[in-house]
C-alpha positions in Angstrom: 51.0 -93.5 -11.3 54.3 -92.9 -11.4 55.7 -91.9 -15.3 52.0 -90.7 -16.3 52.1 -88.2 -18.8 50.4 -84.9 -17.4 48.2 -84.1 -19.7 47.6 -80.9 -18.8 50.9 -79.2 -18.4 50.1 -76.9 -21.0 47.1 -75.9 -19.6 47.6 -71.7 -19.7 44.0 -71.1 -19.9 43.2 -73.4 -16.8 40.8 -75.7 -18.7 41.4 -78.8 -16.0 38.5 -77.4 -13.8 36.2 -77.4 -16.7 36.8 -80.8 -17.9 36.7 -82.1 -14.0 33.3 -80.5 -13.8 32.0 -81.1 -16.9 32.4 -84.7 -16.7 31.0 -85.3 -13.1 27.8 -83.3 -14.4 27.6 -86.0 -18.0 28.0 -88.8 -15.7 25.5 -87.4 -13.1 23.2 -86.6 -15.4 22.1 -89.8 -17.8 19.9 -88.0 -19.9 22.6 -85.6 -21.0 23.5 -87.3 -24.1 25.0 -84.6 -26.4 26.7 -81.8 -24.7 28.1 -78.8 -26.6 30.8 -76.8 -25.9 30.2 -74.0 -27.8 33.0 -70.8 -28.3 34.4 -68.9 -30.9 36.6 -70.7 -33.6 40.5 -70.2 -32.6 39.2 -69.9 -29.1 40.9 -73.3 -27.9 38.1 -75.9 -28.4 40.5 -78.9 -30.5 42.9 -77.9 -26.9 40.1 -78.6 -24.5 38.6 -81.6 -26.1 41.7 -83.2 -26.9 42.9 -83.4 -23.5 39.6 -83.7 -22.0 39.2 -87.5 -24.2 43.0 -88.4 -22.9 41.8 -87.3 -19.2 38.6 -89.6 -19.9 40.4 -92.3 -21.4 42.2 -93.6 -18.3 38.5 -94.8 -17.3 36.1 -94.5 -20.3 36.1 -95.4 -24.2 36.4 -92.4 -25.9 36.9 -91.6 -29.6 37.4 -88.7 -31.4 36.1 -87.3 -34.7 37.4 -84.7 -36.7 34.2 -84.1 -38.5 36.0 -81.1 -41.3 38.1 -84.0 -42.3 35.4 -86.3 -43.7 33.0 -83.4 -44.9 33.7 -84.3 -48.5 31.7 -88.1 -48.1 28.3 -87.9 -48.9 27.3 -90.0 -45.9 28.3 -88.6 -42.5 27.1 -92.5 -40.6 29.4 -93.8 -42.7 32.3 -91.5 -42.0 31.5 -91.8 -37.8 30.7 -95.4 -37.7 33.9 -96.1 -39.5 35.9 -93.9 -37.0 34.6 -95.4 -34.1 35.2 -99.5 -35.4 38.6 -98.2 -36.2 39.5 -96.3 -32.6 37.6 -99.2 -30.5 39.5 -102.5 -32.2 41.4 -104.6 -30.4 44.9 -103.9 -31.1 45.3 -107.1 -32.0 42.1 -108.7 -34.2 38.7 -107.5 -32.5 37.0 -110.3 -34.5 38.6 -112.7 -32.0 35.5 -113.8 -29.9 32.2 -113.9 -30.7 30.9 -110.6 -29.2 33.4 -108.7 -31.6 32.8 -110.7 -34.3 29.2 -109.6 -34.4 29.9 -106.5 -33.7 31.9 -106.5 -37.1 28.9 -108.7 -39.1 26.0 -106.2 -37.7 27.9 -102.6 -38.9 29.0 -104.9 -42.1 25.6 -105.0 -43.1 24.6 -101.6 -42.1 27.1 -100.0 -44.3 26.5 -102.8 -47.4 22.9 -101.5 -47.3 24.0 -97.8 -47.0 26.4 -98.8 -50.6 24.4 -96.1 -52.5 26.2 -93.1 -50.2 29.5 -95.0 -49.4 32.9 -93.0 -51.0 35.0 -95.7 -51.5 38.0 -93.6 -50.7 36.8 -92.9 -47.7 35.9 -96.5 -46.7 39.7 -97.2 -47.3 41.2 -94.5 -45.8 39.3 -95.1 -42.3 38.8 -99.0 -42.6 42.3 -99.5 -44.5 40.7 -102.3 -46.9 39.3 -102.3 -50.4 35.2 -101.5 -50.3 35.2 -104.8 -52.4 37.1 -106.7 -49.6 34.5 -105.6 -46.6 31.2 -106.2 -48.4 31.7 -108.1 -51.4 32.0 -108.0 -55.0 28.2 -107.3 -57.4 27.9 -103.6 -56.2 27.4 -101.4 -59.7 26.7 -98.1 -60.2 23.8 -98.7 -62.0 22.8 -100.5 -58.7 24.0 -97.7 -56.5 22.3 -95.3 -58.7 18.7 -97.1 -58.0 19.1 -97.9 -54.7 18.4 -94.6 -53.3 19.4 -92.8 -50.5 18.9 -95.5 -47.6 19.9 -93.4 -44.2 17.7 -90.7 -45.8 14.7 -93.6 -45.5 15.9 -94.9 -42.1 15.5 -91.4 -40.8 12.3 -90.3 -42.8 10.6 -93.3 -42.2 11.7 -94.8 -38.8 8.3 -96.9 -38.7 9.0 -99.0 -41.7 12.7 -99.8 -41.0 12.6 -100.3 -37.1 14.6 -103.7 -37.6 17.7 -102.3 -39.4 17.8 -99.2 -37.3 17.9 -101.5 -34.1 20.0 -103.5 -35.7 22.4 -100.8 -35.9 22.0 -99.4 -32.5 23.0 -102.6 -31.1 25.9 -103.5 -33.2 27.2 -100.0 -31.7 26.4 -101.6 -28.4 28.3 -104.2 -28.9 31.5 -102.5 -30.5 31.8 -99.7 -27.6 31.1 -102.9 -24.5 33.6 -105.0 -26.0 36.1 -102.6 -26.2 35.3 -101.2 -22.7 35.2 -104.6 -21.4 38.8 -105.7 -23.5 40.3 -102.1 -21.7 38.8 -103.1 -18.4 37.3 -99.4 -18.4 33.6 -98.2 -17.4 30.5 -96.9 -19.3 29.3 -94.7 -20.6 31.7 -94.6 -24.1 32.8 -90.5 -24.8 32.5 -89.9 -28.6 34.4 -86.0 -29.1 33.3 -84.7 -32.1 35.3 -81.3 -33.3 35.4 -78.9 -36.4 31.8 -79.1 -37.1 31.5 -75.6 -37.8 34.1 -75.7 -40.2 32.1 -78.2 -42.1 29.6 -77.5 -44.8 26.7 -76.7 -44.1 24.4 -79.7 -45.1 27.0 -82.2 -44.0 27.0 -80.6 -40.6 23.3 -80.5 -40.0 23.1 -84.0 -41.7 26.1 -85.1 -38.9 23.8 -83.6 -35.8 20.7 -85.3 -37.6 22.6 -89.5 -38.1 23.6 -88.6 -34.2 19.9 -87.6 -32.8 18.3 -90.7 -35.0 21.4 -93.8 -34.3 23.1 -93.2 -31.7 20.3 -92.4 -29.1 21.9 -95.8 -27.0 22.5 -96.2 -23.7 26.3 -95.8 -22.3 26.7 -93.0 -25.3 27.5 -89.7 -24.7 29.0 -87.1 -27.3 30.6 -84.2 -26.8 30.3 -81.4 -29.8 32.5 -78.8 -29.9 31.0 -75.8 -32.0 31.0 -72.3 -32.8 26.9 -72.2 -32.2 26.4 -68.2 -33.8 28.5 -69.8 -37.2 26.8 -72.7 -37.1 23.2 -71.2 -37.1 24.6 -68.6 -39.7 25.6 -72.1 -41.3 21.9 -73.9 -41.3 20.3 -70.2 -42.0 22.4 -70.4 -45.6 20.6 -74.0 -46.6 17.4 -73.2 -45.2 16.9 -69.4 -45.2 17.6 -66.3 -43.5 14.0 -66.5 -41.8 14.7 -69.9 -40.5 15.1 -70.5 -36.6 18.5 -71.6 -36.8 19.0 -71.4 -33.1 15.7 -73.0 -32.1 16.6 -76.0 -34.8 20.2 -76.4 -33.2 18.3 -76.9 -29.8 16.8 -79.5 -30.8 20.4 -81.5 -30.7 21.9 -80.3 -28.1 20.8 -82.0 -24.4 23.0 -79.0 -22.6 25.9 -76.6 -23.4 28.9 -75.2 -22.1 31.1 -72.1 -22.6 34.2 -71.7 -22.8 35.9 -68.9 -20.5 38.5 -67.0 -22.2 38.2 -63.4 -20.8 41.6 -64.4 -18.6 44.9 -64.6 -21.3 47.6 -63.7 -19.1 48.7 -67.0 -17.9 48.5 -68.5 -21.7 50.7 -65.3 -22.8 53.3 -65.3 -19.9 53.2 -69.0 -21.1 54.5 -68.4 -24.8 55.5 -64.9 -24.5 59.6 -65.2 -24.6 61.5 -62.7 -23.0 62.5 -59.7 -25.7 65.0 -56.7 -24.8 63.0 -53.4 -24.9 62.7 -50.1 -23.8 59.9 -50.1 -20.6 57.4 -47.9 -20.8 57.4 -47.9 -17.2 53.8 -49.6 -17.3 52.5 -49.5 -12.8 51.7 -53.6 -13.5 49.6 -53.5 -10.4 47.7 -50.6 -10.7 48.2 -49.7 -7.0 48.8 -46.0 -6.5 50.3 -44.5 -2.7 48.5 -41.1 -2.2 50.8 -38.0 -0.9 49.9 -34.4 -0.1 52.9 -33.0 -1.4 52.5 -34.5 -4.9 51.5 -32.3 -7.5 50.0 -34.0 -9.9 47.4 -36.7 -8.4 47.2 -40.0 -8.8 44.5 -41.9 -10.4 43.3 -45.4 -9.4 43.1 -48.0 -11.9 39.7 -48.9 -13.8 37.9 -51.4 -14.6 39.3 -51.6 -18.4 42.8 -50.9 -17.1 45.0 -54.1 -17.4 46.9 -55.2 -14.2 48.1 -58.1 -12.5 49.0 -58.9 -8.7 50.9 -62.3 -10.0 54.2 -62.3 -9.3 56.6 -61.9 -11.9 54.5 -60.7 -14.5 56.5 -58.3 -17.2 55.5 -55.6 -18.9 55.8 -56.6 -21.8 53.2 -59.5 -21.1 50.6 -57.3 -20.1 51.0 -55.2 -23.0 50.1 -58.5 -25.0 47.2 -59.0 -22.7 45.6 -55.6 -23.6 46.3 -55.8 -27.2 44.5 -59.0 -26.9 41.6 -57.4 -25.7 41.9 -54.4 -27.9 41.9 -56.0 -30.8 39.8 -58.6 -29.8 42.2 -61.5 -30.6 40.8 -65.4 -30.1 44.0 -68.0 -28.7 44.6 -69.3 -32.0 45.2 -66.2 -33.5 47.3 -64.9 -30.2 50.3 -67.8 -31.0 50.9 -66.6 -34.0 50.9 -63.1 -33.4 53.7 -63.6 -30.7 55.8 -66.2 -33.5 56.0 -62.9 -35.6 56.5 -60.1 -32.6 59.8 -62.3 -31.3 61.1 -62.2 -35.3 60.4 -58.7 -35.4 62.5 -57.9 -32.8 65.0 -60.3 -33.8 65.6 -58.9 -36.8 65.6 -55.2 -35.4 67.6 -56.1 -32.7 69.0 -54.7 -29.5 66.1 -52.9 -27.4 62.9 -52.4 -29.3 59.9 -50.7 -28.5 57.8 -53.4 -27.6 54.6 -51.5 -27.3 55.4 -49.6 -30.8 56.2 -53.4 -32.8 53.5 -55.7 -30.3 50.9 -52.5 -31.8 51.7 -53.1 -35.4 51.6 -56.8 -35.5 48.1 -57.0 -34.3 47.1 -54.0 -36.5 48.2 -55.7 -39.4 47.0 -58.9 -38.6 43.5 -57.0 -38.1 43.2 -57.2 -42.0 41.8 -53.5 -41.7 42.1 -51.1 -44.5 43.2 -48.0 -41.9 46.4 -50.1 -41.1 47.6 -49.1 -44.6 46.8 -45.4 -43.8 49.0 -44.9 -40.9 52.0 -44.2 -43.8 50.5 -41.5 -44.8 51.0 -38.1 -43.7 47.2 -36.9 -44.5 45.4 -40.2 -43.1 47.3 -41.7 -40.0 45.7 -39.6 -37.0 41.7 -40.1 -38.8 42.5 -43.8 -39.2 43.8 -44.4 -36.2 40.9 -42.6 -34.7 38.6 -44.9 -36.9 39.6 -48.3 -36.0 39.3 -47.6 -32.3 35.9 -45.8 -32.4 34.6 -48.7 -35.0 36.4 -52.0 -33.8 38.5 -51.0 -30.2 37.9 -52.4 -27.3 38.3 -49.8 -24.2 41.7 -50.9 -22.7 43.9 -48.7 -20.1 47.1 -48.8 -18.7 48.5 -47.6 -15.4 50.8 -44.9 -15.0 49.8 -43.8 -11.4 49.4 -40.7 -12.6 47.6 -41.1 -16.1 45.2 -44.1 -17.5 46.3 -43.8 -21.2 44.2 -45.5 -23.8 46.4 -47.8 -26.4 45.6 -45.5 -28.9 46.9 -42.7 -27.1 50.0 -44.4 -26.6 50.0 -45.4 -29.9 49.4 -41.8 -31.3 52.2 -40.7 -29.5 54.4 -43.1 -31.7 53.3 -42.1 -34.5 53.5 -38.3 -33.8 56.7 -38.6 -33.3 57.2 -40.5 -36.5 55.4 -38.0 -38.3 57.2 -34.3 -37.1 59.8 -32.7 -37.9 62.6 -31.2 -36.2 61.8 -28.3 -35.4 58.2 -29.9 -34.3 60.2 -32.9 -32.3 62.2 -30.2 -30.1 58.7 -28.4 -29.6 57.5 -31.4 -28.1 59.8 -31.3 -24.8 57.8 -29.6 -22.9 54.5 -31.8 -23.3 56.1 -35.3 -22.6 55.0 -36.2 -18.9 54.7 -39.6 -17.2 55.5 -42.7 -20.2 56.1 -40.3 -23.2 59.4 -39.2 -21.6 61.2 -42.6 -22.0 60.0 -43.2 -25.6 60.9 -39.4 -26.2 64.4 -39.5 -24.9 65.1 -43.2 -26.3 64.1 -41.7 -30.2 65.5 -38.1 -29.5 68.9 -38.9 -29.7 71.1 -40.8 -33.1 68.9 -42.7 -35.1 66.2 -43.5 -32.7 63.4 -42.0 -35.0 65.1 -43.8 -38.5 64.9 -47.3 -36.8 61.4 -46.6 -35.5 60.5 -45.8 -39.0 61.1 -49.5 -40.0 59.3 -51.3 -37.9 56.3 -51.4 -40.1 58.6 -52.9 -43.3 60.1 -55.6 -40.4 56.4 -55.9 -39.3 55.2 -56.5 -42.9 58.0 -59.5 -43.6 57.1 -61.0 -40.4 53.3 -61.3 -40.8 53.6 -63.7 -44.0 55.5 -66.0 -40.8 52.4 -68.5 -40.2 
């Protein structure tokens, strides 16, 4: 259609052919009811399941639910079932013809029976009325008080409640077909529910536990997005550390999916803006030409070097890339880090050592107590030495000639920030392949004083969020 927004034209970590395929396999695959996609927080799971409900929307109902964002009601039903009425009205009056209106009348009733656990603020903030004004005046808190707990009942006791729990099954029947059949659009309804491991711990396995006992209807399926090892660490802490969390969590989940984010280069030659520095002279392919008469031999790339046969790839991108890796950095984390390595450099100015500033953002950002040791004179080279033997990932670079680690490189920057003189001219005759141009860029004027301040540049940048 011609104007259509793309909605994936920010797609750096190629998510598209996961939502394509996920979706043929939910609608393949009827008694896939929850799915989960489960990856580590920051790791792009609000990206993917926020353009995966406005890819769905063109031809299903879909509604999304922030879960962390109601965790402070005491009723989780509540807090969904109002979501949904709200994102599934009519835009003008859903209570226009009778199938809407008893839509409305049926959840009424479930939530005027469910009084005891309803926050009122909550109630207006989702609903945009006065609790009074949905269900009536006469509700106490003396009243509330005695009533009990009655979704606790309905699920405890499914035998002796049958009615009401039908009741509400098919008033959620009836809210999600009229507003597929007001949108002209096709069953099943999406519900995309996200943050639930940010959630506390009982209201998240009280969320899972309102969707396995209501919302087991036809033309429903829900899509969970989840870090699954926090989550279990999550139910572990209410029920013990000998309980099965990740049996238990199995329980609610009908299949699950992983997100792939092993491949960052497109996201960071995305976002990464072009900064002047001094090249290390990085070999961004990896590809090496043997010749007999060379005296020092060249050395094919590994399978923890970082390269890349894309065209137009910098150097300074795949530095990011393997810093990434390194330091074991999920996407969230990864935009922020690049928001304080372009004000770095900013306020440095002219050509920067990229690898040198890139290094100490992530390093601080790593919140680890050998970051504040590389100042001093007696500590640098053993904590250096220590955060890549305890928390490094094994990441090369090609030089055709040499596969340096980033912590050699990085020791190299800070031997230099740490000699003398006398020590500095020493060091002519050991600077072969990439040490040469950072050697020869510090040698001369005031190279090694403006290297010295990256780290107080570096330290006003990091409180940029």
């Amino acid at each position: 259609m011609t104007g259509e927004v793309d909605v994936w034209a920010d797609d750096f970590m190629g998510r598209k052919p996961s939502c394509d395929f996920l979706t043929k396999y939910i609608l393949a695959n009827e008694h896939v009811k929850v799915l989960n996609v489960n990856s580590p927080w920051g790791s792009g799971k609000t990206f993917f399941l926020e353009r995966w409900k406005a890819e769905l929307s063109k031809k299903h109902v879909c509604v999304f639910f922030n879960a962390w964002e109601t965790d402070y009601s005491a009723e989780p039903l509540l807090a969904l079932v109002t979501c949904i009425e709200q994102q599934t009205k009519d835009k003008l009056d859903i209570t226009a013809t009778e199938a809407g209106q008893r839509a409305v009348d049926i959840s009424t009733g479930i939530l005027k029976k469910a009084m005891p656990l309803i926050a009122k603020g909550l109630v207006r903030k989702y609903v945009g009325v006065e609790i009074e004004d949905l269900i009536g005046d006469g509700i106490t808190d003396d009243a509330a008080d005695s009533a009990g707990s009655l979704v606790g009942s309905l699920i405890e006791d499914q035998a002796k409640t049958t009615k009401q729990v039908e009741d509400f099954k098919k008033s959620l029947v009836a809210t999600l077909s009229k507003a597929a059949e007001d949108n002209q659009l096709d069953a099943p309804a999406f519900i995309f529910i996200d943050e639930l491991d940010r959630c506390r711990p009982t209201y998240a396995i009280e969320l899972l536990e309102r969707i396995k006992h209501f919302f087991e209807i036809k033309g429903c399926r829900f899509i969970i997005a989840s870090d699954s090892k926090q989550l279990a660490h999550s139910i572990r802490a209410v029920y013990g550390q000998g309980f099965s969390s990740e049996q238990y969590l199995n329980r609610f989940f009908d299949a699950e999916y992983n997100l792939d984010n092993t491949n960052v280069l497109s996201l960071v030659c995305g976002s990464l803006p072009e900064i002047n520095s001094i090249k290390l002279q990085i070999n961004i392919t990896g590809r090496v030409a043997y010749n007999s008469f060379d005296r020092v031999p060249v050395i094919e790339a590994r399978k923890h070097t970082i390269t890349s046969f894309l065209s137009g790839v910098t150097e300074n991108q795949l530095i990011v890339v393997g810093l990434v890796k390194y330091f074991k950095v999920e996407l969230r984390e990864l935009y922020n880090y690049i928001k304080q390595i372009k004000s770095a450099a900013d306020a440095i100015g002219g050509s920067v050592h990229f690898f040198w500033l890139a290094y100490l953002v992530f390093f601080k950002a790593s919140k680890s107590g050998q970051y504040d040791d590389l100042k001093r004179p007696d500590k640098w080279r053993a904590a250096m030495a220590e955060f890549d033997r305890e928390r490094g990932h094994t990441v090369t670079f090609s030089f055709s000639t040499e596969l340096p680690s980033i912590m050699e490189i990085a020791l190299f920057y800070l031997t230099l920030l740490n000699s003398d003189e006398q020590e500095l001219q020493g060091l002519t005759s050991q600077i072969p392949s990439w040490r040469s141009g950072i050697y020869y860029s510090v040698i001369n004027s005031d190279g090694i004083e403006r290297l010295g301040q990256y780290r107080d540049v570096v330290e006003l940048a990091h409180r940029l969020k």
